[in-house]
N, C-alpha and C positions, 0 to 999 in steps of 0.2 A: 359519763361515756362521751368520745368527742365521737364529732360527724367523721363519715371516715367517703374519700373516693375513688374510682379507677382512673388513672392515669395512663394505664399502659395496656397494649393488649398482643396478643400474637399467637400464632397457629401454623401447625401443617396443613397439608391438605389429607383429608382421612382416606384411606387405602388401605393397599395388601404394599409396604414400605419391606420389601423384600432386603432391599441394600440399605438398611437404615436399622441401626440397634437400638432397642429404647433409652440407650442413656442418650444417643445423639439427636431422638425425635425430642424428648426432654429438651437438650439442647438446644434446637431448634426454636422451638417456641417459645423459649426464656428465653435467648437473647435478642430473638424480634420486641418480644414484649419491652425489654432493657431499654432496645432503639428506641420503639416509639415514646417510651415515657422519659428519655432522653438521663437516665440514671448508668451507673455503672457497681453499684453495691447497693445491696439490703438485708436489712438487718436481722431475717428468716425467711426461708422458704418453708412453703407447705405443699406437700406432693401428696397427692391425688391416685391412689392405683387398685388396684384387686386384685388382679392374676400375675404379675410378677415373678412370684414365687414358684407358683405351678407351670407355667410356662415357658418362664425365660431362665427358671433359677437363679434367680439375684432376689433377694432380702433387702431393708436397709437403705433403700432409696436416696434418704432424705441425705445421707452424707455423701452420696455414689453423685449425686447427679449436682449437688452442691460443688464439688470437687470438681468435675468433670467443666462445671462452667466458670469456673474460675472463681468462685463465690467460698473455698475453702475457708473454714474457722466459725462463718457463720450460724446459730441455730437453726437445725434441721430434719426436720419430720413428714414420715408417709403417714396417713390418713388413709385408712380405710372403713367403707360402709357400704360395700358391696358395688352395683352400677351409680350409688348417690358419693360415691368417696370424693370425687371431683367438688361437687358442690359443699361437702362436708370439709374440703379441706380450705376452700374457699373461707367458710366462715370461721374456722378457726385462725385463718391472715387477717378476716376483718374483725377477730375479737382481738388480736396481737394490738391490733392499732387503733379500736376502739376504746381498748382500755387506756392505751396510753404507756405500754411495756413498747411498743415495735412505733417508728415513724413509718417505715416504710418495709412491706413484706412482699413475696410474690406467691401468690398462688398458682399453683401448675399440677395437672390432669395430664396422664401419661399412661398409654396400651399400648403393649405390643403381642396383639393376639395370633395373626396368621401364619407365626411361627411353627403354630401347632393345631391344625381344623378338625382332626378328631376325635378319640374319647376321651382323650386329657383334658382337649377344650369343655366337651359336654360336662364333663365331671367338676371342674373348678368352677364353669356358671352354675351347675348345680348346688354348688357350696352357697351359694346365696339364700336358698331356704333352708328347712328344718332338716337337718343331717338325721339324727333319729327318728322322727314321724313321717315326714314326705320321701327324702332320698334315697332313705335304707329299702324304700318299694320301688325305687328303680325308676320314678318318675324323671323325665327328665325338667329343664327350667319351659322349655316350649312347651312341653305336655300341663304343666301345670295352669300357665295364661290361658291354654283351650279349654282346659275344664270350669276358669273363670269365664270363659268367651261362650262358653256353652249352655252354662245357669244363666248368663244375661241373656242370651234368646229367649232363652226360655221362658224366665222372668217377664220381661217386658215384653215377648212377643213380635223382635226382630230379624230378621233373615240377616245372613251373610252379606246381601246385597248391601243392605244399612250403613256399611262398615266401607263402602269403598272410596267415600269423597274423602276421606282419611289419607288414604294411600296417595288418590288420585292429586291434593292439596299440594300435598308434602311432594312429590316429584313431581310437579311442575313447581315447586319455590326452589327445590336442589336444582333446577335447570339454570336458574341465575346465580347459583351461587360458585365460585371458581374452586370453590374448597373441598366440594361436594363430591364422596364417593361415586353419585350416581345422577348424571346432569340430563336424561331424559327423561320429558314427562310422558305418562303413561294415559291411558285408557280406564275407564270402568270395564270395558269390554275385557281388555286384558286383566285386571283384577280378578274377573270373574272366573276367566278361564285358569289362571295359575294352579300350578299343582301343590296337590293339599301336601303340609308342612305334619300338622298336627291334628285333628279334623275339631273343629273347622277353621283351623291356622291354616291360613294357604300362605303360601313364599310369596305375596304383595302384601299381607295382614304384617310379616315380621321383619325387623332390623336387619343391615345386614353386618355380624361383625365385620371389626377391621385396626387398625394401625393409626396412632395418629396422638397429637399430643397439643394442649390449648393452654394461655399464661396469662395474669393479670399481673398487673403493678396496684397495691392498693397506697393509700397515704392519707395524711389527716385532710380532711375536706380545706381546712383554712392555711394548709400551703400545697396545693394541688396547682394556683395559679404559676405556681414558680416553676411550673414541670409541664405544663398545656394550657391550652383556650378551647381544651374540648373532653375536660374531666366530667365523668359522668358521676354522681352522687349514691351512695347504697342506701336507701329509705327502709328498710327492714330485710333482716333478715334474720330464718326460724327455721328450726331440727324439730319434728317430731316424728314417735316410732309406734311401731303395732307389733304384733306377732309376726315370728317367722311364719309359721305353722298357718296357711288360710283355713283350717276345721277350725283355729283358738280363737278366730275373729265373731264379736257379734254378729257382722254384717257381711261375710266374703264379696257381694259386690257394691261395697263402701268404702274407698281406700281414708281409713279414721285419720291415719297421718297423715292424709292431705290436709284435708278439712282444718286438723289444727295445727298444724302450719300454715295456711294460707291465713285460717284467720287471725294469728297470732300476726301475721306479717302486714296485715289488712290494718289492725289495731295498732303496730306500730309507726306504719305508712298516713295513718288516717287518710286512707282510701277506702272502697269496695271495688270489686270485680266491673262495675261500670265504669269507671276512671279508667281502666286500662288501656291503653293502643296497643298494644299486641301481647301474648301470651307462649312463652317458650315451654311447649310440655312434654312430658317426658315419653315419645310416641315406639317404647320400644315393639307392642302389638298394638293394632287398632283398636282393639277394646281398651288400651291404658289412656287412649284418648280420650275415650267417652267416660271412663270412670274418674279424671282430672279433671274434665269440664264439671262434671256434676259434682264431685266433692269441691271442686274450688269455686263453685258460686254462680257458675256462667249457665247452666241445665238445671233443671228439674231430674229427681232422682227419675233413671229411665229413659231420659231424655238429649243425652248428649249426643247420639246420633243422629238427631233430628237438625244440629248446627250443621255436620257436614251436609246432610242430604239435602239443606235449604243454601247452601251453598254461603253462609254465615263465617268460615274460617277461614276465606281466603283475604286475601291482601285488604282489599276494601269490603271487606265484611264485618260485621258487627263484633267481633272478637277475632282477632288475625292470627293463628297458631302456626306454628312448625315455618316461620318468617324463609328460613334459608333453607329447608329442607327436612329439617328436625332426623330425628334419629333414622328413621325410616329413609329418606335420601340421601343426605349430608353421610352417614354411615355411624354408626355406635361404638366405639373404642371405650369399652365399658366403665373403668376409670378415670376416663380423659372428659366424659360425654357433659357432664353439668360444667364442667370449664368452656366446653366447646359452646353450650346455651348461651352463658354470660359473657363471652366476646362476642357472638352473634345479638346480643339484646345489648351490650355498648356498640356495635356497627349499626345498631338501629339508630339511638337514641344519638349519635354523634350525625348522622346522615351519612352514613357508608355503605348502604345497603344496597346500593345500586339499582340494578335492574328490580329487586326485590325491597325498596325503599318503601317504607308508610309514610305517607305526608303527615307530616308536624306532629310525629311521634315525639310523646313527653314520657309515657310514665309507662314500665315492662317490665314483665314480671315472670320469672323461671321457675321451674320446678322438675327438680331431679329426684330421680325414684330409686330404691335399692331394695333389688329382691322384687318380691310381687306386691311391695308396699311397706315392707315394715321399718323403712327406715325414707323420708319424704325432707328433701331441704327446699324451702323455698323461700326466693332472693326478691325485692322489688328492685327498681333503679329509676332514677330521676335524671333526666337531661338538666346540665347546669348553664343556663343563660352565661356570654357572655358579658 
């Protein structure tokens, strides 16, 4: 397997992209990505989606939007795995070029959800769980995270309150971030008050969908020099899955695929969860934070609330999460959202983070979720000295 790194990165900004179709947000973010890694052909794309179909009615991505960018004839394929498709297509770019089939691929995450906000939408995120056990009872995908959110109170014997340095982290890092659906930071106070979503989902606990589309350039680590002086390195990356169905889990508040993906990634990284300077996790509820931290190594089972409430996740805290806003600010374009992590964690690891910058960030690590866990990719990255 050769070493394989990012060269190139590019992004919309995530929104309600009213005058923008998703082959041109696609567009969009491929050909930034082209600029900065200063290419103009490669040798596959991998596109990243999940409601496509149900929403926009378009099928078939990988040759629509191939075409569309002038990359016609090249191999080309959508990936899907629910909200983790972005990240899952990512590593099927870094398997293209780890094995040594592909020099040079792009991976690209692409939503276009606010075309359609009501029961089409509810229905197609629905599709992310168990179509015969959970949705045929008419659950919906927010109904299901609160009845996770509700056993972990329960469980460990935390309040709603617990849950709000989550919120409160995450929109004040979207305040720096230019890309970020939602650039003001909030209050605990206002958290509290918010009107309940799901009970005890209140609308600061959840994402907000939106529009929006994220690209990488990957290439072999040992001609990355011919293309930049600020290629970031993939140090592991790992897929693992659970049940649809959270009744079929041993442990419904134990995301299994985290765990073995982080550790699978931990093992190929030869790191632990101490090594990290900051941590991109998949914050589509506040509870999905605390169950990251604690399957990925940073909390004691029960305990992952206990990092926000000590004030441990922000910038200069002892694990720095949700850098630019994370899902929860920045906004969730279901599809797009683990591409959108991994430009945000090479803007780290390159020093682009701006106002949102960690000093002498080396080593970052993403994790994109699909479904309420049963399908978990998680990426490390290495800043490459010049």
């Amino acid at each position: 397997m050769r070493d394989v790194s990012i060269i190139g990165i590019g992004q919309t900004p995530v929104g309600e992209h009213w005058e923008r179709s998703l082959r041109h947000l696609a567009f969009d973010a491929l050909s930034a990505a082209m600029r900065d890694a200063g290419v103009e052909r490669a040798d596959a794309l991998c596109v990243g989606n999940m409601l496509s179909g149900e929403i926009s009615g378009q099928a078939h991505l990988g040759a629509l939007i191939a075409d569309f960018a002038g990359l016609r004839g090249i191999e080309a394929v959508k990936v899907e795995a629910a909200c983790a498709s972005a990240a899952a297509a990512f590593r099927q770019a870094y398997i293209g070029v780890a094995s040594g089939l592909q020099n040079i691929v792009i991976a690209l995450g692409v939503e276009k959800m606010t075309d359609d906000v009501g029961s089409r939408l509810t229905a197609g995120l629905a599709s992310a769980a168990d179509a015969d056990y959970e949705v045929i009872h008419g659950v919906s995908f927010v109904a299901l995270n609160a009845l996770i959110m509700r056993r972990y109170m329960h469980e460990y014997k935390v309040t709603h309150e617990d849950f709000a340095g989550f919120a409160v982290n995450a929109h004040a890092n979207g305040a720096g971030n230019p890309n970020a659906m939602f650039q003001r930071p909030i209050s605990k106070e206002a958290f509290l008050r918010s009107s309940m979503v799901a009970d005890p989902i209140g609308l600061l606990d959840a994402s907000p969908m939106a529009d929006g589309a994220a690209a990488v350039i990957l290439c072999p680590t040992e001609q990355a020099r011919e293309f930049t002086d600020d290629a970031v390195r993939i140090k592991a990356s790992a897929l693992a899955t659970d049940s649809l169905s959270i009744h079929d889990r041993c442990d419904p508040l134990w995301l299994q695929a985290a765990e073995d993906s982080a550790k699978q990634a931990y093992r190929q990284a030869r790191v632990g969860p101490e090594d990290l300077d900051f941590f991109e996790l998949h914050d589509a509820f506040t509870v999905m934070s605390a169950l990251s931290l604690e399957a990925s190594g940073f909390a004691e089972r029960g305990k992952g609330t206990w990092l926000a409430r000590d004030g441990q996740i922000g910038l200069d805290g002892k694990i720095p999460i949700t850098t630019r806003g994370g899902l929860k600010a920045r906004g969730h374009p279901v599809g797009a959202t683990g591409l959108y992590q991994i430009v945000e964690a090479v803007q780290q690891l390159r020093g682009e983070a701006g106002d949102n910058q960690i000093a002498n960030a080396r080593l970052g690590m993403t994790q994109n979720i699909g479904g309420s866990g049963a399908t978990i990719v998680t990426h490390i990255f290495e800043r490459v000295d010049s």
